[in-house]
Structure formats: structure tokens, C-alpha cells
Residue, then its C-alpha position, 0 to 999 in steps of 0.5 A: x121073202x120068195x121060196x121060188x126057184x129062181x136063180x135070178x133072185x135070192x130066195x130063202x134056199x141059198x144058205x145051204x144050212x138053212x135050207x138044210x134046216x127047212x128040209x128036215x123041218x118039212x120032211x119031218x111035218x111031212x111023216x107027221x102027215x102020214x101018222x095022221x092020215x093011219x091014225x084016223x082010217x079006221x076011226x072014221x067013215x069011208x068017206x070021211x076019211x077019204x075026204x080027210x086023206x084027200x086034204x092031207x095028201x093035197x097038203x103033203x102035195x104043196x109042201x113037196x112042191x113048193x118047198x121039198x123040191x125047190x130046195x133040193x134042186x138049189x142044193x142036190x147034196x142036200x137030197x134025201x135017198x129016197x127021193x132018188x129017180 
């Protein structure tokens, strides 16, 4: 299995609807995200929760890259709006 955007090679983002699927999967685990990170700012230290902020975001970052962004070049249509330039 390769997530990489290659057209050469066939990844797990050709099937629209699974890809459909994964987007939604991973937009949804990216908003739990950002509950977490609301969740713990002021229940902890400055710094750990910059520390923890820091992880998430780096996280977040991955997921966006690695898979968000992969799938929504392979299928455009697929594309939240608010991931519009």
C-alpha cells in the first residue's frame, strides 16, 4: 500500500469513494484534534501545554500532508470549501 501522490503507481486514493471515506475519517480525527488541543489550555502549564499544542499541531501537519492533501489533488471534487485558495 503507498499513500504517495504518483500517478504512476496506484495508490489507496484511486477509488473516489474510498478516498471519500479517508477524507472524511481524517477530517473528522483532525477537528477531534483541535477539541483536544481547547480542551487542555487551561488545565495545564503554559508550557505544557505549548509542548502538547506543539505535538498535536505536528500531528495535524502529517495528516494534512500526507493524506488530506494527496487526496484531494487525486480528486478535486472531493475538496472541503474551506480548504479553498
Amino acid at each position: 500500500m503507498t499513500i504517495q501522490d504518483n500517478t504512476s503507481e496506484q495508490t489507496v486514493f484511486d477509488d473516489k469513494e474510498t478516498a471519500q471515506r479517508i477524507l472524511q475519517a481524517f477530517l473528522s480525527i483532525n477537528g477531534e484534534m483541535d477539541d483536544a488541543i481547547r480542551s487542555v489550555e487551561h488545565k495545564t502549564s503554559p508550557e505544557e501545554y505549548k509542548a502538547f499544542k506543539r505535538g498535536v499541531g505536528y500531528v495535524m501537519y502529517e495528516v494534512f500532508d500526507k493524506i488530506v492533501e494527496p487526496i484531494c489533488k487525486r480528486h478535486p471534487s472531493l475538496k472541503p470549501a474551506e480548504m479553498e485558495d
